[in-house]
KOLZAMI-705959 format. One record per atom (N, C-alpha, C, O): x, y, z. Coordinates in steps of 0.001 Angstrom, whole numbers, plus 500000, padded with zeros to 6 digits. Atoms other than C-alpha are relative to their C-alpha. Example, Ala and Ser with C-alpha at 12.3 -4.5 7.8 and 13.67 -1.06 7.14 Angstrom:
! residues 2
500890498810500000 512300495500507800 500900501200500000 501936501181500665 499180498810499940 513670498940507140 499230501090500730 499739502198500899 
END
This chain:
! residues 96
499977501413499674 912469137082279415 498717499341499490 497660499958499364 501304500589500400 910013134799278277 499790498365500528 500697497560500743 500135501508498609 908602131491280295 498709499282499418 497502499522499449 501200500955500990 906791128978278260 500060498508501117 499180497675500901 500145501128498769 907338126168281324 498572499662500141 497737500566500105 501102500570499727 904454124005281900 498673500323498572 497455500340498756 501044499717500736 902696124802278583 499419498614498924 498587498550498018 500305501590500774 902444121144277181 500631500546498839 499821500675497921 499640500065501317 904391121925274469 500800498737499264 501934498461499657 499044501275500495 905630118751272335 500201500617498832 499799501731498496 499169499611500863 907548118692269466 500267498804499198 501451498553498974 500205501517500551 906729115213267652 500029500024498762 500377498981498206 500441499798500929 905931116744264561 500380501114498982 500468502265499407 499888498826500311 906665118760261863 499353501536500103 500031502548500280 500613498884499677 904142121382262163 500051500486501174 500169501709501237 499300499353498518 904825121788266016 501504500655499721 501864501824499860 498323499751500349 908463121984265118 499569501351499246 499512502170500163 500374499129500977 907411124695262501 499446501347500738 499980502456500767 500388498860499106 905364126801264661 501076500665501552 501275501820501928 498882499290499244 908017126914267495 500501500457499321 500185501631499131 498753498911500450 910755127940265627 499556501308499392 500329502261499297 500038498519500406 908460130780264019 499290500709501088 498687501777500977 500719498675498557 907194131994267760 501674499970499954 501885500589498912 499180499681499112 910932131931269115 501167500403499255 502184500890499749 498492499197500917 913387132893266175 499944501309500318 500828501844500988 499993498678500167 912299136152265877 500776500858501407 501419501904501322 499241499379498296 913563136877270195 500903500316500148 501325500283501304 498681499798499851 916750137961269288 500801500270501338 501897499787501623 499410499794499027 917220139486272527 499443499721501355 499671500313502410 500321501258498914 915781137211274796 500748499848501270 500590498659501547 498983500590498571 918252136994278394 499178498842500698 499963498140501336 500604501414499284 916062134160279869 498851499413499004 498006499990498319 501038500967501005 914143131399278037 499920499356500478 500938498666500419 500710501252498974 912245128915280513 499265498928499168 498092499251499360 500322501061500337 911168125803278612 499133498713500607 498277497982500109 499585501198499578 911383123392281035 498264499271500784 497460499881501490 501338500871499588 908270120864281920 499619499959498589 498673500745498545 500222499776501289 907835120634278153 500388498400499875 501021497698500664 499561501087500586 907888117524275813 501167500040499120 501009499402498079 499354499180501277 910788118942273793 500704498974499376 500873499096498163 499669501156500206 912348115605273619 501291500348499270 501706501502499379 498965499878500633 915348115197271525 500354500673498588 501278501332498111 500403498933501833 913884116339267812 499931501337500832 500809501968500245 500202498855499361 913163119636270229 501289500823500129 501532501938499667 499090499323499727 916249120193271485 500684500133498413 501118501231498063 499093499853501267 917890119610267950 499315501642499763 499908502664500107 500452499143499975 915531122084267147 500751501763500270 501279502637499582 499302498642499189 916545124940269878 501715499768499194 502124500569498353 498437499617500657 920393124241268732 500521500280498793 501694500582498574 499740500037501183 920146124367265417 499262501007499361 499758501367498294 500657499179500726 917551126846264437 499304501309500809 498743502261500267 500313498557499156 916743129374267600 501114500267500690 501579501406500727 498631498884499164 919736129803269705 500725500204499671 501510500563500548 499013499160501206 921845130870267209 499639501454500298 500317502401500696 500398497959500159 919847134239267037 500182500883501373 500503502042501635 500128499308498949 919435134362270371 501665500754500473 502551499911500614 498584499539499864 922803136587271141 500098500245501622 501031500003502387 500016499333499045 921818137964273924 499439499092501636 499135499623502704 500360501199499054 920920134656276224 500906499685500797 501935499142500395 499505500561498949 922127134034279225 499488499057501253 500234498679502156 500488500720499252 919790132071281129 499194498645499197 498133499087498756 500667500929500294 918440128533279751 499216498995500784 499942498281501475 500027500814499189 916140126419281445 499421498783499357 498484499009498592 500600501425501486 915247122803279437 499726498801501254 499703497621500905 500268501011499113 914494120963283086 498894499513499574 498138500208498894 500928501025500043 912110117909283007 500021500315497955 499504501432497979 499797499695501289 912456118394278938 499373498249499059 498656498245498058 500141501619500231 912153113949278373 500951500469499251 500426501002498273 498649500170500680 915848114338276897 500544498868499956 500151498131500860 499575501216499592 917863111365276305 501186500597499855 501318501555499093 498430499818500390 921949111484276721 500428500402498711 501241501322498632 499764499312501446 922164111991272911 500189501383499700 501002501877498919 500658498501500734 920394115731272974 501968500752500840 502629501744500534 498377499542499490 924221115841275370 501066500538498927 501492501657499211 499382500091501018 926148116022272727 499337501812499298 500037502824499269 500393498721500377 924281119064271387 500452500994500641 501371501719500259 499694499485498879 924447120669274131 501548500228500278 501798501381500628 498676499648499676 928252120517274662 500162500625498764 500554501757499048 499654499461500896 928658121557271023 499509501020500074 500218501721499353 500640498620500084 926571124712271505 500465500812501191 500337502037501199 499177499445498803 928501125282275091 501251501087498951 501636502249499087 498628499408500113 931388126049273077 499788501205498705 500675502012498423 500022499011500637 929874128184270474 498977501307500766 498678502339500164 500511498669499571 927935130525273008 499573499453501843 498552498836502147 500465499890498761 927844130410276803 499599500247500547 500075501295500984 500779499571499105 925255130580279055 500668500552501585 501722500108502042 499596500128498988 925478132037282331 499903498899500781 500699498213501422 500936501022499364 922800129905283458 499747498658499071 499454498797497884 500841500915501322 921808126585281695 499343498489501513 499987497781502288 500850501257498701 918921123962284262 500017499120498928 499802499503497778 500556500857500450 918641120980283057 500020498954501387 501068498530501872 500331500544499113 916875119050285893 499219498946499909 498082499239499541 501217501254500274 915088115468285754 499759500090498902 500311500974498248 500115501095500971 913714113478283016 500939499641498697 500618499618497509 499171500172500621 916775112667281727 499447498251499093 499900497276499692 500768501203500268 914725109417279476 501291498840499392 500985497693499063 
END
């Protein structure tokens, strides 16, 4: 499991963007990934759906609470429901 919660991480930028995806691709087998209190915002989540939880196979717990998401990153999110199901998935507050 791995628990990056509360680490100020934003995601505004390419080079942030850049360095996440080369800490968290490599986790193939990852079962819990804690996020949540993060700036991950909406470029973030694109991010996670498009270029790390793919690999992750072996994920069953997501947590992306307080994240500053807007309704949009929704949409992701249901499209990635249907290509791999969590047991678990938080998403709690700052829905922006």
């Amino acid at each position: 499991s791995v628990n990056l919660a509360w680490n100020c991480i934003t995601l505004d930028n390419t080079r942030h963007s850049n360095i996440f995806i080369a800490a968290l691709k490599p986790l193939a087998k990852v079962s819990f990934l804690n996020i949540a209190h993060n700036r991950l915002q909406d470029r973030g989540m694109s991010i996670l759906y498009e270029d790390i939880l793919p690999h992750m196979s072996d994920l069953h717990q997501l947590d992306l609470s307080y994240s500053f998401i807007t309704p949009a990153s929704f949409n992701n999110i249901n499209v990635f429901f249907a290509i791999m199901p969590f047991r678990t998935l938080s998403l709690v507050g700052l829905i922006v």
